[in-house]
N, C-alpha and C positions, 0 to 999 in steps of 0.2 A: 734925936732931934726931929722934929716935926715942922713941914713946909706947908705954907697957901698954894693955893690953883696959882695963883702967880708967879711963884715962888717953882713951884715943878713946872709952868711953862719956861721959864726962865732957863731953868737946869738942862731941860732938855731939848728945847729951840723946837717945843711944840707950840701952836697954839691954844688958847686957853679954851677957843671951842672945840678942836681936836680933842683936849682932853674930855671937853664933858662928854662928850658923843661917846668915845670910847666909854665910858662912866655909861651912860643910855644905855647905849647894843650890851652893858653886862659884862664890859672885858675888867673892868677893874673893882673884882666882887670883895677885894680884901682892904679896901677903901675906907678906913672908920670914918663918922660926922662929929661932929660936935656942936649943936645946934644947929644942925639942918646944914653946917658947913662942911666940904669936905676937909680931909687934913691928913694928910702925906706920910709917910717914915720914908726912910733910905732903902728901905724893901720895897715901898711902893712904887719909887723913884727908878728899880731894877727892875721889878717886874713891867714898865712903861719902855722900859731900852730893849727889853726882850719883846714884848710885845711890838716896838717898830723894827724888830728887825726881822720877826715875822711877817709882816705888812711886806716890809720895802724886797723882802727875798720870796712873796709872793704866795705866803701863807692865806686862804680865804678866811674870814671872819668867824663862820660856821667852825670852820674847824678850830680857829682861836679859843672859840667859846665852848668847844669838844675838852680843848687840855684842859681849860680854865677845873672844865667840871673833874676833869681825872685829877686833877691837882687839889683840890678843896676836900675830894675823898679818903677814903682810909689809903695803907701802903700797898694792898695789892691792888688799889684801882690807878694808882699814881706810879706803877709799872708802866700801865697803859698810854700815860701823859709822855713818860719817857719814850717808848716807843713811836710816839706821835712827831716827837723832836727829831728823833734817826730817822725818821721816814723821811722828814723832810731836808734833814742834813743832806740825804741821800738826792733829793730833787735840786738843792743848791749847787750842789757837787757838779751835777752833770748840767747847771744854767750856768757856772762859770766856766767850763770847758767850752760849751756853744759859747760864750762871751767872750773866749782866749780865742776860738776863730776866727770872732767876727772879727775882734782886734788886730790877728796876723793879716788877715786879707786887707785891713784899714791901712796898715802899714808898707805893705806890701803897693798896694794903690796910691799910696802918699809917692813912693820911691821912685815908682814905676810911670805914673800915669803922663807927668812932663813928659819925657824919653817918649812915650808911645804916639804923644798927639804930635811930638815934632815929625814923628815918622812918618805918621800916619799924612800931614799935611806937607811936608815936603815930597811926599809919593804920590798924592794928586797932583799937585802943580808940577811933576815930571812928565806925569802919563802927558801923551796924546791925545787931545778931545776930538773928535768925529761930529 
């Protein structure tokens, strides 16, 4: 089955200029036209989830367009694409650990922070002012 620009904004709650941009900078080389139209498969529609979830877990562009090219080449270059994914698995890995922190300490402050201002402001209006 084969989709319009419409049709894959739809699917993936991009927009339709998101997608042409990505189309410009070269991320979606496997893209066929049909009269100057673009036109979609269910590949292209994955390779577009993959590629936002490189974006949104903070893959650069440049490097997007590093795998794209290890990907489009033969099997010992598309080694390389692989390697480019665990690299980054490996940088996600340790952004949601920082992200499990910030969250304990969020919660942590949610729990806490009541409790500490009453303390804190029933203990001024005890002291003594001079």
């Amino acid at each position: 089955m084969y989709y319009t620009i419409s049709q894959v904004a739809q699917k993936t709650d991009l927009s339709i200029h998101t997608i042409r941009y990505y189309d410009k900078e070269g991320l979606l080389p496997f893209v066929d036209r049909q009269n100057g139209t673009r036109v979609f498969s269910e590949q292209d529609i994955d390779w577009l989830d993959l590629l936002c979830c490189l974006k949104n877990t903070g893959m650069p562009i440049k490097d997007i367009r590093t795998l794209i090219q290890h990907c489009m080449d033969n099997d010992a270059v598309l080694q390389k694409g692989v390697d480019i994914l665990v690299e980054h698995r490996k940088k996600v890995v340790d952004q949601l650990g920082e992200v499990q922190r910030s969250l304990d300490t969020l919660d942590y402050k949610i729990q806490h922070l009541p409790r500490m201002f009453r303390e804190r402001f029933s203990s001024e209006a005890a002291a003594p002012r001079s």
